[in-house]
C-alpha positions as CSV (number, residue, x, y, z in Angstrom):
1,X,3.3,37.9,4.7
2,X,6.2,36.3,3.1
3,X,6.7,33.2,2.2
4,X,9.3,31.1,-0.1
5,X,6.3,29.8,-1.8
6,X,2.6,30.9,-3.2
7,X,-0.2,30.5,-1.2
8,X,-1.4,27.7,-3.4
9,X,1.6,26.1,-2.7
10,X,1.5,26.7,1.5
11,X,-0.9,24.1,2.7
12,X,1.3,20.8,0.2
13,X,4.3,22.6,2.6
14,X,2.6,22.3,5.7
15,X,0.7,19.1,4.9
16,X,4.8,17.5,4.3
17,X,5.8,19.5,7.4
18,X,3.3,17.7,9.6
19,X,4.2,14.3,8.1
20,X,7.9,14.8,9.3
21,X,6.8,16.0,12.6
22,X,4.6,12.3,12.9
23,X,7.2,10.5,11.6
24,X,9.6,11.9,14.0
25,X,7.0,11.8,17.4
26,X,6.7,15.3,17.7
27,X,3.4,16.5,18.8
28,X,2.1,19.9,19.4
29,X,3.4,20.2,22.8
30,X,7.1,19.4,21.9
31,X,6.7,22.0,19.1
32,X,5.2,24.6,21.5
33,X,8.0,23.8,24.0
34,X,11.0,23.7,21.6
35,X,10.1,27.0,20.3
36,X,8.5,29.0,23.5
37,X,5.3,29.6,22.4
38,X,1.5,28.3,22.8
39,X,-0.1,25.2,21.5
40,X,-2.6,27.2,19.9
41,X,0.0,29.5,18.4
42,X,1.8,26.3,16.9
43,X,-2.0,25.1,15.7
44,X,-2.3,27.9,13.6
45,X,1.4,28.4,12.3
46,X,0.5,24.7,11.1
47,X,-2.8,25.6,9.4
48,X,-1.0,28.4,7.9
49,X,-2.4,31.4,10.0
50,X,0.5,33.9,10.5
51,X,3.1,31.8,9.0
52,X,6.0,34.0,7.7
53,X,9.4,32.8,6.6
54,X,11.2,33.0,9.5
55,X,8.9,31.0,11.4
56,X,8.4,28.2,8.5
57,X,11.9,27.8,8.6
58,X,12.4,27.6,12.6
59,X,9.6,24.6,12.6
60,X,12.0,23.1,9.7
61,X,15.2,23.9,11.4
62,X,13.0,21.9,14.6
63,X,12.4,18.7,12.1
64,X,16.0,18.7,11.1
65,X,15.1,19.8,7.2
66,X,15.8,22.5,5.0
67,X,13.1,24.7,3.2
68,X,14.7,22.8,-0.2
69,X,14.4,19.5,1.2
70,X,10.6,21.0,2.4
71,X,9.8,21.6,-0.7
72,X,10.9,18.8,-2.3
73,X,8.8,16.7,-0.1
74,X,6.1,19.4,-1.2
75,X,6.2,17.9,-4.7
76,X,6.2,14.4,-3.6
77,X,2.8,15.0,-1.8
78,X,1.7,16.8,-4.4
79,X,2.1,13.8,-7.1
80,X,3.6,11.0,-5.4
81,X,6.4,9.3,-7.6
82,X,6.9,5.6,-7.9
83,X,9.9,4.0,-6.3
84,X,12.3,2.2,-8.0
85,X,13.3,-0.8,-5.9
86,X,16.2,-2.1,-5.4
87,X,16.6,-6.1,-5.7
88,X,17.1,-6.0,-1.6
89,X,13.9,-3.2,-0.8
90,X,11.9,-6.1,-3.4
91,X,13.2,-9.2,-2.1
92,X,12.6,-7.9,2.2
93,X,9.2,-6.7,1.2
94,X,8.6,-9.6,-0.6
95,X,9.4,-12.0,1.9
96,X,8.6,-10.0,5.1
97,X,4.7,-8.8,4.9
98,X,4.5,-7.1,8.3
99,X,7.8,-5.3,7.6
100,X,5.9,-4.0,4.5
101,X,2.5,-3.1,6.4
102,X,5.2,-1.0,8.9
103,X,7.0,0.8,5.7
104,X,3.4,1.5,4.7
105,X,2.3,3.2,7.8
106,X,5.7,5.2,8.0
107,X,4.8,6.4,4.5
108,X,1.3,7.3,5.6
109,X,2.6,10.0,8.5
110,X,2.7,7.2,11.2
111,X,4.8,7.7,13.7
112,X,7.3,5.0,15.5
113,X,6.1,5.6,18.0
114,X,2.1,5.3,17.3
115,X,3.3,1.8,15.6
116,X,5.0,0.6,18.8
117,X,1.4,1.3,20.7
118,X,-1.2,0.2,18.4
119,X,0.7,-3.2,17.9
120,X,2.1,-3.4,21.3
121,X,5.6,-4.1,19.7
122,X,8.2,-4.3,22.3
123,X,11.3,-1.7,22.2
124,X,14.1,-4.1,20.9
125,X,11.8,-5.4,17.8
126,X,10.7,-1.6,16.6
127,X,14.4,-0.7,17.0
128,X,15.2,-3.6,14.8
129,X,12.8,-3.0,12.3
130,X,13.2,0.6,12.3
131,X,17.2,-0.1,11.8
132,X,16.1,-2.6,9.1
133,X,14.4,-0.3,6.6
134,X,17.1,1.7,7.6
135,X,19.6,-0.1,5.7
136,X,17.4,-1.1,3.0
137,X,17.5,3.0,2.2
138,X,13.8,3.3,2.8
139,X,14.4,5.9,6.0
140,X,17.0,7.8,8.0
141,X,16.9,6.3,11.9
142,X,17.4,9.5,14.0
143,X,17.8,9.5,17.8
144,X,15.0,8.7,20.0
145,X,13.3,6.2,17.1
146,X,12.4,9.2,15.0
147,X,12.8,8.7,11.2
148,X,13.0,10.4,8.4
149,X,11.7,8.9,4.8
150,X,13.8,9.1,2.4
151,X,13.1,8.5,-1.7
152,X,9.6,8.5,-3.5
153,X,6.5,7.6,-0.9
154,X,4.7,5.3,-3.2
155,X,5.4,1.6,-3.6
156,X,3.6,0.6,-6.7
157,X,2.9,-2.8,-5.0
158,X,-0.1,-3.9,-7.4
159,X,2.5,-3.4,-10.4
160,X,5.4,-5.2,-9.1
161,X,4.7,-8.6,-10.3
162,X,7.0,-10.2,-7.1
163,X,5.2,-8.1,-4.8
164,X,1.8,-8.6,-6.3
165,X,2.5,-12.5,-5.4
166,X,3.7,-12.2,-2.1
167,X,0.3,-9.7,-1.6
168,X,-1.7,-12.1,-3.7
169,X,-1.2,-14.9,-0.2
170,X,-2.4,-12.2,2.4
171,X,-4.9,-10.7,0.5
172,X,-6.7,-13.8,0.7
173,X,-6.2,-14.6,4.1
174,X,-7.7,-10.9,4.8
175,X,-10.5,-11.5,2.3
176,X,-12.2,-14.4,3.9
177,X,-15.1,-13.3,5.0
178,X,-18.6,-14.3,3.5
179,X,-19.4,-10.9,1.2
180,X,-23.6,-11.7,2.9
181,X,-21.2,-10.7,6.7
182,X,-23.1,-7.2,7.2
183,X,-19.7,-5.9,8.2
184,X,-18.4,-6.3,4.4
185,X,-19.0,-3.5,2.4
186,X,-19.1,-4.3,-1.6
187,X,-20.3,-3.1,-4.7
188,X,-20.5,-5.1,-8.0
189,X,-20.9,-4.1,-11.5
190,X,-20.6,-7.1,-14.5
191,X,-19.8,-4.7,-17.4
192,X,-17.7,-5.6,-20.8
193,X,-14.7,-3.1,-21.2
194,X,-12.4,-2.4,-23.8
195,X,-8.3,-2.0,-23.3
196,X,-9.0,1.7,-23.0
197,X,-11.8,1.8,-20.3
198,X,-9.8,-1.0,-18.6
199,X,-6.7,1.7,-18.4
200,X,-9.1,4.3,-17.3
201,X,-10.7,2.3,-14.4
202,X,-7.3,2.0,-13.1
203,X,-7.2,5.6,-13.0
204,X,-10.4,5.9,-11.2
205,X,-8.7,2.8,-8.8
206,X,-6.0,5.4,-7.9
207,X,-8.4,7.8,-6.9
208,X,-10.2,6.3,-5.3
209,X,-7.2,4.9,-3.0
210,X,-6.1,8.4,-2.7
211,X,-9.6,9.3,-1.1
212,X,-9.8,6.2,1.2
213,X,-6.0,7.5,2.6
214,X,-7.2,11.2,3.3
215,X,-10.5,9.6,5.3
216,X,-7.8,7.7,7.2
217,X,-5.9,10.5,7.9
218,X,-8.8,12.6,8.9
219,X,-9.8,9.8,11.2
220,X,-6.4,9.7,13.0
221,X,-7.7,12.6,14.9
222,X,-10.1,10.6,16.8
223,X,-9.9,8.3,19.9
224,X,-8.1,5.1,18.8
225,X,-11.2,3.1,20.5
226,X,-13.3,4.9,18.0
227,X,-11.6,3.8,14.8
228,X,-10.5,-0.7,13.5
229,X,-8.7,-1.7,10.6
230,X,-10.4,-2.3,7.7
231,X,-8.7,-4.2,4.3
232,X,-10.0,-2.2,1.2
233,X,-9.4,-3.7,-2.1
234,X,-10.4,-2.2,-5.8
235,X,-10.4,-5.3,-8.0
236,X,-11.4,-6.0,-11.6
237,X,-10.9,-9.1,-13.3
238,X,-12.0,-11.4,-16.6
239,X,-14.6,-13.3,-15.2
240,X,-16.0,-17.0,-17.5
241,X,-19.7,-16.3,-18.7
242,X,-20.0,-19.7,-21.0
243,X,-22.5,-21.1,-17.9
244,X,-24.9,-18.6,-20.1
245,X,-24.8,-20.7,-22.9
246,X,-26.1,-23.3,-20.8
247,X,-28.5,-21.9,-17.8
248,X,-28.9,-24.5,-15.1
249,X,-32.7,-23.8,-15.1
250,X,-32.8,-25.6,-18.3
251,X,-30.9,-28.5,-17.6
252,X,-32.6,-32.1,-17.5
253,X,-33.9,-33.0,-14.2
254,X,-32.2,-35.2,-12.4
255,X,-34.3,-38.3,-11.6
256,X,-34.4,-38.9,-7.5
């Protein structure tokens, strides 16, 4: 078999293939329709079984790319690059959380189209959006709501100090919840890091966010009853330890 890549590089292709076929609504059967053959065929062109050039680049000729704009979304999934924002992408994320939770699940392989359903947004308000982030530069709006992204896929959201306080207002209406509520899952550690280690548990924080997105995506598979949304934060902070100096067990009872 032939192919414009190595076969190390074929499943990064595919895996940016299917993102544009989420992001523009097209499932298995529209694939299997568009080009006259199977479902099952289109299953295994997708998992790389039989997948020669010619058929790689009908399924991109299908999602309205090239094999070089393929491939260049290839290398974006294969080490996402940071966006540089513009002062208007900062400012409408800033101000507008729910329009940054949307851009987040286009950037995650959600489609329109599975947005519009899970929130139950009604036509003229996805359209809206949709044309929105559209003229911010974030996506291409295609006919029929389909999109295409356009520009790096990763926001760094936690190192934008303006978007780090607009985040810093939701992420404590989301983090409510008393951490003894057996639904909240937490681990703590009290440790004393230097500057390195501190750099290096960041690290560790971004692989940790790369592994809770795959789960995610593996669990798009299943029945949408069988799956809620869950707020997963990585935190570390300077914590005040002077209440050691002066343990409460030792201090002088107060008379009743």
């Amino acid at each position: 078999m032939t192919t414009p890549q190595s076969n190390s590089e074929i499943p990064l292709l595919l895996s940016a293939l299917k993102d544009v076929f989420r992001n523009q609504g097209l499932r298995y059967a529209d694939i299997a329709a568009a080009l006259d053959i199977s479902q099952m065929t289109v299953k295994r062109y997708l998992s790389g079984k039989g997948l020669g050039l010619g058929v790689l680049e009908q399924l991109c000729r299908l999602a309205g790319i090239s094999l070089t704009e393929l491939s260049e979304l290839a290398v974006q999934h294969a080490a996402p690059r940071e966006a540089n924002l513009s002062e208007a992408q900062e400012s409408a994320l800033a101000e507008h959380f729910s329009l940054a939770v949307l851009l987040h699940l286009l950037q995650s392989g959600w489609a329109p189209q599975e947005i519009q359903a899970e929130f139950g947004l009604p036509e003229p308000v996805l359209v809206a959006t949709l044309g929105y982030l559209d003229r911010l530069g974030f996506i291409d709006l295609l006919p029929d709501n389909r999109v295409r992204l356009r520009g790096a896929r990763h926001i760094p959201w936690s190192r934008n100090p303006r978007l780090k306080r607009s985040f810093n207002l939701h992420l404590k209406k989301h983090f409510t919840k008393d951490f003894a509520d057996p639904e909240v899952l937490w681990r703590y550690r009290l440790v004393k890091l230097s500057a390195k280690s501190r750099s290096r548990l960041e690290g560790l924080f971004e692989e940790w966010s790369r592994t809770v997105h795959a789960l995610a995506q593996e669990d798009r598979r299943l029945p949408a009853d069988q799956c809620q949304w869950h707020g997963v934060l990585f935190a570390d902070q300077p914590v005040d330890l002077s209440e050691v100096r002066e343990p409460s067990f030792l201090a002088p009872q107060r008379s009743k």
